[in-house]
SEDRENTOR-691323 format. One record per residue (C-alpha): residue number from 1; x, z, y. Coordinates in nm, 2 decimals, decimal comma, always signed. Layout:
<sites>
@i:NUM	x:X	z:Z	y:Y
...
</sites>
This chain:
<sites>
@i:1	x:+2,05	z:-1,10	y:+0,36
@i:2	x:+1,77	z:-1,01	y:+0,60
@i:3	x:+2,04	z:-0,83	y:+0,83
@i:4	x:+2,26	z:-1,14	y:+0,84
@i:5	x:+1,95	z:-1,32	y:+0,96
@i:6	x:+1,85	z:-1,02	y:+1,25
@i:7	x:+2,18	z:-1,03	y:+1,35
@i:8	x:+2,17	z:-1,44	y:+1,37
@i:9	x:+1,85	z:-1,41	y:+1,56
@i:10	x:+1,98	z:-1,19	y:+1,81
@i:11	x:+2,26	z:-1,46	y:+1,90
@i:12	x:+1,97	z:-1,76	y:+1,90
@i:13	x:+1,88	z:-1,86	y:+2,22
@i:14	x:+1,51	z:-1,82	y:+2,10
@i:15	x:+1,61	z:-1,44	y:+2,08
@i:16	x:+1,78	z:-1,44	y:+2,42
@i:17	x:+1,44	z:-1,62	y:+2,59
@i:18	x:+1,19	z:-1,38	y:+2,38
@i:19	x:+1,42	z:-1,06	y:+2,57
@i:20	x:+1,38	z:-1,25	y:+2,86
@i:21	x:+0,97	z:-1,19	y:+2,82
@i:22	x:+0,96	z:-0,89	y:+2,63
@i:23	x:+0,89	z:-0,68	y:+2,94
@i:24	x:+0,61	z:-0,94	y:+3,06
@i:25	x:+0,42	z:-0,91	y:+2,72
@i:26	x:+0,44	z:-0,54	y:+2,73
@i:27	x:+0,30	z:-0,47	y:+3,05
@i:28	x:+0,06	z:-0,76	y:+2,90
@i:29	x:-0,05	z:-0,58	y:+2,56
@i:30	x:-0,06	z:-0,23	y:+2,82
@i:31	x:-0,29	z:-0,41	y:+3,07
@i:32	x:-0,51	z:-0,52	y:+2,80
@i:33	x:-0,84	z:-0,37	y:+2,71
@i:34	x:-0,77	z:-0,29	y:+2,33
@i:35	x:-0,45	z:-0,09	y:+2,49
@i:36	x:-0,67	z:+0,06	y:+2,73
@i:37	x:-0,89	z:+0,16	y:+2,51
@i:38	x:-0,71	z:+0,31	y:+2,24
@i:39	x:-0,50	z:+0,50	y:+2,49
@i:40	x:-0,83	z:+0,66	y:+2,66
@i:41	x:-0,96	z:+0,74	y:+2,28
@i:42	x:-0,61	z:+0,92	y:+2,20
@i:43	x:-0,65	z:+1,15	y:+2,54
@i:44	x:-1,02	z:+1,23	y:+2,47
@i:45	x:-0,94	z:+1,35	y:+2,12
@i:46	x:-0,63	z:+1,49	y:+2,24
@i:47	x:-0,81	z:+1,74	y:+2,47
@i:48	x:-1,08	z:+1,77	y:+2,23
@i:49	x:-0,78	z:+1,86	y:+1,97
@i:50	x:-0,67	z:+2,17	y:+2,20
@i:51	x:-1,00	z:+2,30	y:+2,24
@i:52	x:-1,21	z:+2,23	y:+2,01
@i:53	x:-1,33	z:+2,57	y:+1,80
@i:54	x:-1,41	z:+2,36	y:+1,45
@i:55	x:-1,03	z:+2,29	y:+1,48
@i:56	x:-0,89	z:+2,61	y:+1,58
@i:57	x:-1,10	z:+2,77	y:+1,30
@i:58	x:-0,96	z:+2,55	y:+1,02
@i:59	x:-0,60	z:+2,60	y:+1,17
@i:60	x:-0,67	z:+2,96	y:+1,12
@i:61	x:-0,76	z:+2,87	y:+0,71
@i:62	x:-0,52	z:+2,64	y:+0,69
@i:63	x:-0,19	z:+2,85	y:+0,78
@i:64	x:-0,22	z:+3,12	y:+0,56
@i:65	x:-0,19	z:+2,87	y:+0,27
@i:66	x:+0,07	z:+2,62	y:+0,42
@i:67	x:+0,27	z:+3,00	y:+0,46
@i:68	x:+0,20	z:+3,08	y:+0,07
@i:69	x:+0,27	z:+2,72	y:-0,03
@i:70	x:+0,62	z:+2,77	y:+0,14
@i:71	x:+0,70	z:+3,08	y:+0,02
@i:72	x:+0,63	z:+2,99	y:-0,37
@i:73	x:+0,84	z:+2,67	y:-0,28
@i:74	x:+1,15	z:+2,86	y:-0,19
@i:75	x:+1,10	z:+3,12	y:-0,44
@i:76	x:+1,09	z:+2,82	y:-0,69
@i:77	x:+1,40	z:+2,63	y:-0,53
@i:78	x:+1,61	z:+2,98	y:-0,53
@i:79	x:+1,52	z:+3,06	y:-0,88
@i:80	x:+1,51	z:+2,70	y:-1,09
@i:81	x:+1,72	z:+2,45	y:-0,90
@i:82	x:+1,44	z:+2,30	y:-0,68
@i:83	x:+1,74	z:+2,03	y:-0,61
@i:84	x:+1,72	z:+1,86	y:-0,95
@i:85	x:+1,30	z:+1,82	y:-0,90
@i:86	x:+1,38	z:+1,70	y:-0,54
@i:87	x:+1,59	z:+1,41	y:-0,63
@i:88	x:+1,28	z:+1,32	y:-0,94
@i:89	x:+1,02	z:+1,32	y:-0,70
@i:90	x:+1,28	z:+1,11	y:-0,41
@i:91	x:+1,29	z:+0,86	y:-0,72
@i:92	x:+0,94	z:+0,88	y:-0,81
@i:93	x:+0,88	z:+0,76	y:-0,44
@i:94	x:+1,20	z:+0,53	y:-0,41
@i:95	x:+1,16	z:+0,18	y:-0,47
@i:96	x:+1,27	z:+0,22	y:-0,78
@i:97	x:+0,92	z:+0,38	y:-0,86
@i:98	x:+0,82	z:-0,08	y:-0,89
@i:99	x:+1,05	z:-0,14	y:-1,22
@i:100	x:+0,98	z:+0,20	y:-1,35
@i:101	x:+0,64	z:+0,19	y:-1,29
@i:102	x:+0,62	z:-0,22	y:-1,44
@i:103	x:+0,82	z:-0,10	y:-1,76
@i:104	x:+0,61	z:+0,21	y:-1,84
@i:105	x:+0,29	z:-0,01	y:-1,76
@i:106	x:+0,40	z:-0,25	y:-2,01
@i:107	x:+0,53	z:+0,03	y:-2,28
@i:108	x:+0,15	z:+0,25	y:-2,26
@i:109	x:-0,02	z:-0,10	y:-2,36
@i:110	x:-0,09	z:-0,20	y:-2,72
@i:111	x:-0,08	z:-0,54	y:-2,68
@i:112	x:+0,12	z:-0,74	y:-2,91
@i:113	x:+0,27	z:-0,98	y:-2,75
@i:114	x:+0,50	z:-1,30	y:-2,81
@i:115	x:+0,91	z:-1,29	y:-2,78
@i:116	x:+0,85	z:-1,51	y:-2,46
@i:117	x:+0,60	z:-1,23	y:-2,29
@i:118	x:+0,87	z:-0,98	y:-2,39
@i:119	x:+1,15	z:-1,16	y:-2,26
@i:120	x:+0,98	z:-1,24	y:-1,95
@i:121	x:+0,93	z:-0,85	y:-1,92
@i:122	x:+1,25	z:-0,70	y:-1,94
@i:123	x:+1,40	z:-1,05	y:-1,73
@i:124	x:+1,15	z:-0,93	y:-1,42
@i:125	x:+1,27	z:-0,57	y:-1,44
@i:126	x:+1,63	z:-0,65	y:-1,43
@i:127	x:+1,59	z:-0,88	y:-1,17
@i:128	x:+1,38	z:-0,61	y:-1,00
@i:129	x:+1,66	z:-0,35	y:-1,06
@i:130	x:+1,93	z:-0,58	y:-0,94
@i:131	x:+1,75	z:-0,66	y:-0,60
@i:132	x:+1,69	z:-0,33	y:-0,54
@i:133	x:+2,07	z:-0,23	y:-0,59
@i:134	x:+2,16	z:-0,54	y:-0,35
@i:135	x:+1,90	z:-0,47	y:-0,04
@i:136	x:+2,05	z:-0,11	y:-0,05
@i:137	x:+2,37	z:-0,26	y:+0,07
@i:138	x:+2,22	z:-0,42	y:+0,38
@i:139	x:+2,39	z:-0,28	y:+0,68
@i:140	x:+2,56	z:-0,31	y:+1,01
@i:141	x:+2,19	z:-0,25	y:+1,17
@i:142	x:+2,04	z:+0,04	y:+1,33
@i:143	x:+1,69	z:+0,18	y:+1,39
@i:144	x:+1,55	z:+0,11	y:+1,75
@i:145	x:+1,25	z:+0,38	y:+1,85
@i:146	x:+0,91	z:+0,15	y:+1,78
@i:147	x:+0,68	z:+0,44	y:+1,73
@i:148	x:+0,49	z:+0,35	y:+2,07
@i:149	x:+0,41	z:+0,02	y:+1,88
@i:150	x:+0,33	z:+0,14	y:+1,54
@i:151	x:+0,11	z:+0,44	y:+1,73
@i:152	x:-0,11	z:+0,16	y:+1,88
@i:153	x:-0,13	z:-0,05	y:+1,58
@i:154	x:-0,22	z:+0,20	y:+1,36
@i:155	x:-0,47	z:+0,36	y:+1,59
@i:156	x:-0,65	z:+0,04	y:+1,61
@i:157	x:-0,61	z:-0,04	y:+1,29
@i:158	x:-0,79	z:+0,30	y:+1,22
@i:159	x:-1,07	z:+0,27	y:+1,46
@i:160	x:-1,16	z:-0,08	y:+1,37
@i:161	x:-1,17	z:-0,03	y:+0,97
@i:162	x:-1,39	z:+0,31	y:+1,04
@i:163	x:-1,60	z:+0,09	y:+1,24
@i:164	x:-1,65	z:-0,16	y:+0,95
@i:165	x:-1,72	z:+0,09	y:+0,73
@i:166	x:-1,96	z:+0,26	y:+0,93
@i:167	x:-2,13	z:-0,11	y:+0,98
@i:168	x:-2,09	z:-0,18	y:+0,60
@i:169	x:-2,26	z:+0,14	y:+0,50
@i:170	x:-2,55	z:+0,04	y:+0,72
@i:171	x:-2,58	z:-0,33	y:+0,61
@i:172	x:-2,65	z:-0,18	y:+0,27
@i:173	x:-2,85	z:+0,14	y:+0,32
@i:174	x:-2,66	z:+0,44	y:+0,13
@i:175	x:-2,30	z:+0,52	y:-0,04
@i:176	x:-2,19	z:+0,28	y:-0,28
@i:177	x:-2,02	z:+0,54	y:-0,44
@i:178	x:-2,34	z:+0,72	y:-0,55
@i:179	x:-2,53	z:+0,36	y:-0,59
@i:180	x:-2,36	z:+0,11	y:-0,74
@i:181	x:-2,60	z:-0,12	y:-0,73
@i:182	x:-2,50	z:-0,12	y:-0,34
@i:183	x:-2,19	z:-0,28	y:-0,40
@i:184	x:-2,40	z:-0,59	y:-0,50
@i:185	x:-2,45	z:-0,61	y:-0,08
@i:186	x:-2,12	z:-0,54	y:+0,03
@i:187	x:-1,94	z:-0,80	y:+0,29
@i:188	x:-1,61	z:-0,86	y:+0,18
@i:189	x:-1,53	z:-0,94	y:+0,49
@i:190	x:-1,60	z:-0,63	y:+0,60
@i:191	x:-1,50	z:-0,40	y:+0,30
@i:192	x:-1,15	z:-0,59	y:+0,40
@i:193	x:-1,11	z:-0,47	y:+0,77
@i:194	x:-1,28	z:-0,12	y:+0,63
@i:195	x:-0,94	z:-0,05	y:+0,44
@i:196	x:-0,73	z:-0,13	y:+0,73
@i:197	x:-0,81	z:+0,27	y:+0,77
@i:198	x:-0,52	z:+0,26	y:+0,47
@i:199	x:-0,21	z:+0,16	y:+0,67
@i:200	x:-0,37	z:+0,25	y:+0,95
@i:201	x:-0,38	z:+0,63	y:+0,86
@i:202	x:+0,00	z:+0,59	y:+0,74
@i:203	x:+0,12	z:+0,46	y:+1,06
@i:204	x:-0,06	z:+0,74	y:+1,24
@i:205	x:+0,12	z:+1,01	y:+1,01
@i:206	x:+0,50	z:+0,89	y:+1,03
@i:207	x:+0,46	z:+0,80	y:+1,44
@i:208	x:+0,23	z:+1,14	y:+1,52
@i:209	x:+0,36	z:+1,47	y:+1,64
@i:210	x:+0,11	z:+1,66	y:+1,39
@i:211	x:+0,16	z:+2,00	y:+1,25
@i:212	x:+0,08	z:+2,03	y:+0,90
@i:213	x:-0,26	z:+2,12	y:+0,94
@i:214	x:-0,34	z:+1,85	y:+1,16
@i:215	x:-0,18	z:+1,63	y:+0,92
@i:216	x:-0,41	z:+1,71	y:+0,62
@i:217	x:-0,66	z:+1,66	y:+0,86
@i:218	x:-0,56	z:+1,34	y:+0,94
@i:219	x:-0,53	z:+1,25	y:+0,57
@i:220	x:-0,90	z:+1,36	y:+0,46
@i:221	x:-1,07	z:+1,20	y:+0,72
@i:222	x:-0,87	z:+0,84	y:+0,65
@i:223	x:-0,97	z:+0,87	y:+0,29
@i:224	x:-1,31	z:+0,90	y:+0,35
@i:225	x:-1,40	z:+0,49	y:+0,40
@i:226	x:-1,19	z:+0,42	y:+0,05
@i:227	x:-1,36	z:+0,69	y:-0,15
@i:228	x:-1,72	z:+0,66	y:-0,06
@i:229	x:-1,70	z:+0,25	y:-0,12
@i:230	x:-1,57	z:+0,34	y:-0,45
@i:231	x:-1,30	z:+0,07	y:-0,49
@i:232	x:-1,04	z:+0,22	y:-0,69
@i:233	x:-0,74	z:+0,04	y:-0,59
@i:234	x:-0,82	z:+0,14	y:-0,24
@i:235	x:-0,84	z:+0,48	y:-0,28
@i:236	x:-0,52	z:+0,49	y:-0,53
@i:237	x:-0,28	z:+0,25	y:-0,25
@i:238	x:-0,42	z:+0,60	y:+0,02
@i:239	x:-0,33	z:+0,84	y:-0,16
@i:240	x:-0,01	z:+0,76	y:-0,23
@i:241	x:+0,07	z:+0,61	y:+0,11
@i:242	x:+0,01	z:+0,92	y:+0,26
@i:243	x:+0,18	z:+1,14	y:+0,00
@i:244	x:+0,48	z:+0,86	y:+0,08
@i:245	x:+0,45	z:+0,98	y:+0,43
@i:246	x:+0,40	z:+1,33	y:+0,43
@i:247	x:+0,69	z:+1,40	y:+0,15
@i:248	x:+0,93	z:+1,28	y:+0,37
@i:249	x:+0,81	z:+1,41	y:+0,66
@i:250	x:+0,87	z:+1,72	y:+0,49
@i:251	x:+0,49	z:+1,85	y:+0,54
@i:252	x:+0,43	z:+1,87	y:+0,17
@i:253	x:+0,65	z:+1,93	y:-0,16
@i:254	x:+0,70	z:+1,82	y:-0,54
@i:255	x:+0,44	z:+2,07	y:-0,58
@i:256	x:+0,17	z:+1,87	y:-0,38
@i:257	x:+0,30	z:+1,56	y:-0,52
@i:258	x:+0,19	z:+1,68	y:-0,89
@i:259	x:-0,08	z:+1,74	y:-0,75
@i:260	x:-0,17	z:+1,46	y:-0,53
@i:261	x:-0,05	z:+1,24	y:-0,87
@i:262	x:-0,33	z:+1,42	y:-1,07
@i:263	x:-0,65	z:+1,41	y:-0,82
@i:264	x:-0,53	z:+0,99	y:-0,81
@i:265	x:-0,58	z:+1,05	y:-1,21
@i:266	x:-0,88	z:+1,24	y:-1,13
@i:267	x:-1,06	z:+0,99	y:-0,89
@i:268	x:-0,96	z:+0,68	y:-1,09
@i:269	x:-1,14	z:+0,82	y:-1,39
@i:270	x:-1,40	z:+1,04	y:-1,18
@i:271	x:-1,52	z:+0,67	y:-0,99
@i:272	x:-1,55	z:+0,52	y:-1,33
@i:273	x:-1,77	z:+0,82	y:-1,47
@i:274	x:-2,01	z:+0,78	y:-1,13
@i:275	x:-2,07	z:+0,40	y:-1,16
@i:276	x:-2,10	z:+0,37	y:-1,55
@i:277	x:-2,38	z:+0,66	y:-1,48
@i:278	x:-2,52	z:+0,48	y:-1,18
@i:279	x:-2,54	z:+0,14	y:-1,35
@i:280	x:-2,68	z:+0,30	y:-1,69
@i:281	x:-2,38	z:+0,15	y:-1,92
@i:282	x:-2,29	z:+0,39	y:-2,18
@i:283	x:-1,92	z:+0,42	y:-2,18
@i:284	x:-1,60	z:+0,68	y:-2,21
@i:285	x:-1,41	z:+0,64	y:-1,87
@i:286	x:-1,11	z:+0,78	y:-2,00
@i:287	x:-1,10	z:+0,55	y:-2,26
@i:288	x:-1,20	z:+0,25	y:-2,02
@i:289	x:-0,86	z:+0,37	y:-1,82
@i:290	x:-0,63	z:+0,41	y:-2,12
@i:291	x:-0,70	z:+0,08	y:-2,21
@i:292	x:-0,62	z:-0,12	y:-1,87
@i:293	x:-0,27	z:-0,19	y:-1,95
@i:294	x:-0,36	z:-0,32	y:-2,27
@i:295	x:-0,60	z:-0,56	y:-2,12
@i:296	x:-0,39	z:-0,63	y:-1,87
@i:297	x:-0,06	z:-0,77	y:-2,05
@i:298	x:-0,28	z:-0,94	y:-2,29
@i:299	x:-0,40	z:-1,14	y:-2,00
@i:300	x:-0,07	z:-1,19	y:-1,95
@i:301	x:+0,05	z:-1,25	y:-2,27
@i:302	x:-0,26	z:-1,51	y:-2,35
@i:303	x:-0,10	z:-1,72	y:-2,00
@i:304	x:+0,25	z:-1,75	y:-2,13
@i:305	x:+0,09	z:-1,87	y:-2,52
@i:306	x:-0,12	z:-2,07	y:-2,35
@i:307	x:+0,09	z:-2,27	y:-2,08
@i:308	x:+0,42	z:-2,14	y:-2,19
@i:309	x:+0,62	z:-2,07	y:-1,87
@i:310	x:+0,56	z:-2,41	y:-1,66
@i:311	x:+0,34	z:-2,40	y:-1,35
@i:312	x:-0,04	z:-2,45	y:-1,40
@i:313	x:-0,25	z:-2,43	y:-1,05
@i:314	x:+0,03	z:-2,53	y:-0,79
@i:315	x:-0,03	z:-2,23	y:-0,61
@i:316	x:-0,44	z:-2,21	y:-0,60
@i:317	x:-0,43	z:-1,86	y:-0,74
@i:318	x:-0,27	z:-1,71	y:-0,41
@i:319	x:-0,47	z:-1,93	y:-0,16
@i:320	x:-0,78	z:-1,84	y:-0,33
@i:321	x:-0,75	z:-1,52	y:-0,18
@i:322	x:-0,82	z:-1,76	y:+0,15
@i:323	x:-1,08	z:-2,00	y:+0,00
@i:324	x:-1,27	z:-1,76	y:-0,19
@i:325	x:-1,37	z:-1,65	y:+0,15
@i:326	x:-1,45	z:-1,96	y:+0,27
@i:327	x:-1,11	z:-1,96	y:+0,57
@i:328	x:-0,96	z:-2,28	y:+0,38
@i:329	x:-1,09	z:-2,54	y:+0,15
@i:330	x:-1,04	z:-2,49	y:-0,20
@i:331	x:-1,18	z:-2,23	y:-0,50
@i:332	x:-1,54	z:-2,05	y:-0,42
@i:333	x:-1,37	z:-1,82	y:-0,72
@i:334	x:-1,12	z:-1,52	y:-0,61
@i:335	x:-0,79	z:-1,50	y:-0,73
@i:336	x:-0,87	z:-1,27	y:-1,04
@i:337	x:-1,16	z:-1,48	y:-1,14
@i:338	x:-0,89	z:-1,78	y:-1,14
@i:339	x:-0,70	z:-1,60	y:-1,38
@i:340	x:-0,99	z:-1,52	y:-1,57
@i:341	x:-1,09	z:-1,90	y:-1,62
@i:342	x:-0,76	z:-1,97	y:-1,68
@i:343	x:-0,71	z:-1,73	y:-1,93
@i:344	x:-1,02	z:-1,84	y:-2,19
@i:345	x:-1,25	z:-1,56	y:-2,01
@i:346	x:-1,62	z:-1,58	y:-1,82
@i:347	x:-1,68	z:-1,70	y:-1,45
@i:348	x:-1,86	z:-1,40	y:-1,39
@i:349	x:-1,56	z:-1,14	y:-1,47
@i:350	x:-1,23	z:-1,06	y:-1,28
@i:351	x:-0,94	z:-1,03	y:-1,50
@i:352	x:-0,58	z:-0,86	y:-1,39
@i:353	x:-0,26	z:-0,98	y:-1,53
@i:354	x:+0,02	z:-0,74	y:-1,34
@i:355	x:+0,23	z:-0,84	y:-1,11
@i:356	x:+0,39	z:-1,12	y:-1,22
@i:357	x:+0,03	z:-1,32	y:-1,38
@i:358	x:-0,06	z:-1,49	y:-1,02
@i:359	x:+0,25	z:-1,67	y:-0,96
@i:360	x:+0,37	z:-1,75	y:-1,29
@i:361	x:+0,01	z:-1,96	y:-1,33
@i:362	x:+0,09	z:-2,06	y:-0,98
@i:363	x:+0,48	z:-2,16	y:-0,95
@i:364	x:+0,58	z:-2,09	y:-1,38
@i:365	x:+0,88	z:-1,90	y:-1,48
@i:366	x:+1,02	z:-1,94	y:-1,17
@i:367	x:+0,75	z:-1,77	y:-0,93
@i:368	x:+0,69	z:-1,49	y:-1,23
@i:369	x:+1,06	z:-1,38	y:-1,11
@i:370	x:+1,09	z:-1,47	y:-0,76
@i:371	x:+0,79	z:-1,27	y:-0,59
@i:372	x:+0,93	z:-0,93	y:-0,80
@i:373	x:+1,26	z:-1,02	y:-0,72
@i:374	x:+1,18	z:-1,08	y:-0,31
@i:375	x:+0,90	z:-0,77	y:-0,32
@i:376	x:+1,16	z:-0,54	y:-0,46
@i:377	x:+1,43	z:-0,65	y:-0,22
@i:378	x:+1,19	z:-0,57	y:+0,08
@i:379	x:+1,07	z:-0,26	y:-0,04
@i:380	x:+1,41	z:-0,13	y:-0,08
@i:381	x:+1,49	z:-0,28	y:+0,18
@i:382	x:+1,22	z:-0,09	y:+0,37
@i:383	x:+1,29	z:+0,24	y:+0,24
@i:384	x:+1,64	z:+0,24	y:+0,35
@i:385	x:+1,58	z:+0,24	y:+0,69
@i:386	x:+1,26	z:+0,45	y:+0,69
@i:387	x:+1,51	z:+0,77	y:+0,58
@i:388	x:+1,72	z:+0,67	y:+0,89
@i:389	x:+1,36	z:+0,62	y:+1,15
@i:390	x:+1,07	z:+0,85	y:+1,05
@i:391	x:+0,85	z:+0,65	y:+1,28
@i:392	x:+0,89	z:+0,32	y:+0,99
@i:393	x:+0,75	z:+0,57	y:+0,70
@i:394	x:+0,42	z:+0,45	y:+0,78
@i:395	x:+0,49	z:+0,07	y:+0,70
@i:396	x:+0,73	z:+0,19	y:+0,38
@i:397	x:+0,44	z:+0,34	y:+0,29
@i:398	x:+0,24	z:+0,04	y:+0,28
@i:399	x:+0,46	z:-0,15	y:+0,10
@i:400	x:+0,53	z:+0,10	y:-0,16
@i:401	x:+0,16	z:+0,19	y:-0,24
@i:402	x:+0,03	z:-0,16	y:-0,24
@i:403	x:+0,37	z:-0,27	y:-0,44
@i:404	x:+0,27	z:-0,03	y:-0,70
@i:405	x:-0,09	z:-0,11	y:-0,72
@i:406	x:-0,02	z:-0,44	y:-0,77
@i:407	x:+0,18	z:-0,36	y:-1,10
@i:408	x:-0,15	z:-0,38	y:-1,28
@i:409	x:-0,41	z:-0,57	y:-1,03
@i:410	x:-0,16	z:-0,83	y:-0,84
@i:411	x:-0,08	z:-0,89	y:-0,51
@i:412	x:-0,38	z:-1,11	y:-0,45
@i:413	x:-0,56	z:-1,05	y:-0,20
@i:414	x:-0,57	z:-1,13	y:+0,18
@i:415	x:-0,57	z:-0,79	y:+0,34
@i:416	x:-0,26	z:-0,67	y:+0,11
@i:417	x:-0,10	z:-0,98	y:+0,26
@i:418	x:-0,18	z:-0,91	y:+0,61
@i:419	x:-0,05	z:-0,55	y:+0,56
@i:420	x:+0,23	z:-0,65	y:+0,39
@i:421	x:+0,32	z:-0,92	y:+0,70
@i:422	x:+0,25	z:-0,68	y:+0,97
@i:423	x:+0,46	z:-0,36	y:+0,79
@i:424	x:+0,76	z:-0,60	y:+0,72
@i:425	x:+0,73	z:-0,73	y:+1,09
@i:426	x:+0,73	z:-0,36	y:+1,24
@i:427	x:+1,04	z:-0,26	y:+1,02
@i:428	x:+1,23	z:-0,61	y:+1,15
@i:429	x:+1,13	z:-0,56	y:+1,44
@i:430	x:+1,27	z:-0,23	y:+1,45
@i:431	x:+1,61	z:-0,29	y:+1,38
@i:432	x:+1,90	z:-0,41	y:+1,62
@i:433	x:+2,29	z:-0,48	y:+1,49
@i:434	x:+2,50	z:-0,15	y:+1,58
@i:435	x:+2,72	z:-0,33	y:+1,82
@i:436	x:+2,43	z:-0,46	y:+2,05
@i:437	x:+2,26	z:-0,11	y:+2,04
@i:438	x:+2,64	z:+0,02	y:+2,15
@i:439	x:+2,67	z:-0,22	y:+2,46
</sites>
């Protein structure tokens, strides 16, 4: 589908004009400040890189246990057939990781819930299944080298969201993270361009030339703004982003990924500990995780009882994301808080209703299976030519970690959209039918 319509494009006079002025808006975007800017930053740090002693000295940590990792690895692949954990953990970070992940979300609640909310289900994971199986057929197109592109974007990307969060942590004083009463100042506006650090650090890590250690560097340093604003969804869509980007990069292995899967656990209930002690409430975090997915289908299940499967808000859900920030006239209330209303709960709550909860209130039956259906098809879609370019793992990654995210809270808000837009443009972009690359 989307190659047919590359390869339609390419014929289009439109296509034949933009080639026409794609030299001209290069030397434009190089003579620009931002360009200039980012490129001077990238040479200062560069030289700083090869001589700095900090960095030399953690290289010199780093290697002995990057050699020791490696050894244990192929001592393990030799002597139990690493092959057969290979291919789990390819799966694990395959698109097929979105039905997977949206039927074993659903199974680990204890929700009862009505034959409609069950049919509904299964109905979005086959469709999800089947669109995954038909965007892995796309071909005839090859991967053009972008990775000067996604370079600059994600380096800008990076600098401008540490900037934010540097700003944001001095509008309020402190670390939300250790204060929660901090996140009662927080600029949305700015927590938003703050986690541009997240795609951002994954575009930098597939279009790099890092070693390992440099790498892992990278990583800690990009995680930093998501885990000290204490947003959990944040700081799970990083860390698996960059364990996205570094497994197939080959700079980490199924060992790291267990391990990578269990500080995500670890942080998702550690952040939960920290704010019910900084707020004073008196309540079991591991419990309070357990029980998401129950909460969450019954917020789902309580919109299908309650409007059956017809369309409720015409699409207000999604562009609250817009109005809720005041860029469009409409709801004062977020997305989630939509739901909430809309769903028999309080104004002053957020409630999460998985992936499919936004659009079936929005668009009914029909949007419930549509967004999976078209999310699914671009992630595979995505991922197939990531494997072929290692330069697009960094937008794969994007898709795929706020794909999965969005199982639970939605994919609701305006900077997953923008990521979303700008990854799926970069892949597109990317791409060029074999017979025009051959001539």
């Amino acid at each position: 589908m989307i190659s047919l319509l590359i390869k339609s494009y390419n014929r289009s006079l439109p296509a034949k004009i933009l080639r026409i002025s794609e030299n001209k808006l290069l030397e434009i975007i190089k003579g620009s400040k931002s360009y200039e800017l980012v490129s001077a930053l990238g040479e200062v740090l560069s030289n700083a890189k090869d001589s700095s002693l900090t960095i030399k000295t953690l290289k010199r940590i780093c290697l002995p246990f990057i050699r020791l990792l490696t050894a244990k690895r192929e001592g393990k692949v030799k002597r139990k057939g690493g092959g057969v954990i290979n291919r789990v953990f390819k799966i694990i970070l395959s698109p097929w990781a979105l039905p997977i992940g949206f039927l074993l979300f659903f199974w680990s609640s204890l929700a009862k819930v009505s034959s409609t909310t069950l049919l509904l289900i299964y109905s979005v994971v086959a469709v999800m299944a089947i669109s995954i199986y038909l965007a892995s057929k796309e071909g005839d197109l090859e991967v053009i080298d972008s990775r000067g592109v996604i370079l600059f974007l994600g380096s800008l990307m990076f600098l401008i969201g540490y900037a934010a969060f540097i700003a944001q942590l001095s509008k309020v004083g402190g670390i939300p993270l250790l204060n929660d009463q901090l996140r009662r100042g927080l600029s949305p506006i700015l927590n938003y361009i703050a986690w541009t650090t997240v795609p951002g650090t994954a575009f930098l890590l597939s279009s790099m030339n890092l070693d390992n250690c440099e790498a892992y560097a990278l990583a800690l340093v990009g995680f930093i703004p998501s885990f000290f604003l204490a947003f959990r969804t944040e700081m799970i869509a990083y860390i698996l982003a960059t364990l996205v980007v570094l497994y197939f990069r080959k700079m980490i292995s199924g060992l790291h990924i267990s391990l990578g899967l269990v500080i995500t656990a670890v942080f998702f209930v550690g952040v939960g500990a920290i704010r019910s002690i900084t707020t004073g409430l008196v309540q079991n975090p591991i419990f309070s995780v357990l029980y998401r997915p129950t909460i969450t289908i019954a917020a789902l299940d309580t919109i299908v009882r309650l409007y059956d499967l017809i369309p409720v808000t015409g699409g207000r859900v999604h562009l609250a994301a817009f109005s809720s920030l005041g860029l469009i006239r409409g709801s004062r209330y977020g997305p989630r808080t939509l739901i909430s209303i809309y769903t028999g709960g309080r104004r002053t709550v957020s409630t999460t209703a998985t992936l499919i909860g936004g659009p079936l209130l929005d668009w009914g039956w029909i949007g419930a299976v549509t967004v999976p259906f078209l999310l699914a098809y671009l992630l595979s879609f995505s991922y197939k030519f990531s494997m072929e370019g290692k330069h697009l793992l960094g937008p794969y990654a994007t898709l795929y970690s706020y794909s999965l995210v969005g199982i639970e809270t939605g994919i609701l808000d305006i900077n997953v959209y923008a990521y979303i837009t700008i990854a799926l443009l970069l892949i597109i972009l990317s791409l060029r039918p074999k017979n025009e690359i051959e001539t």
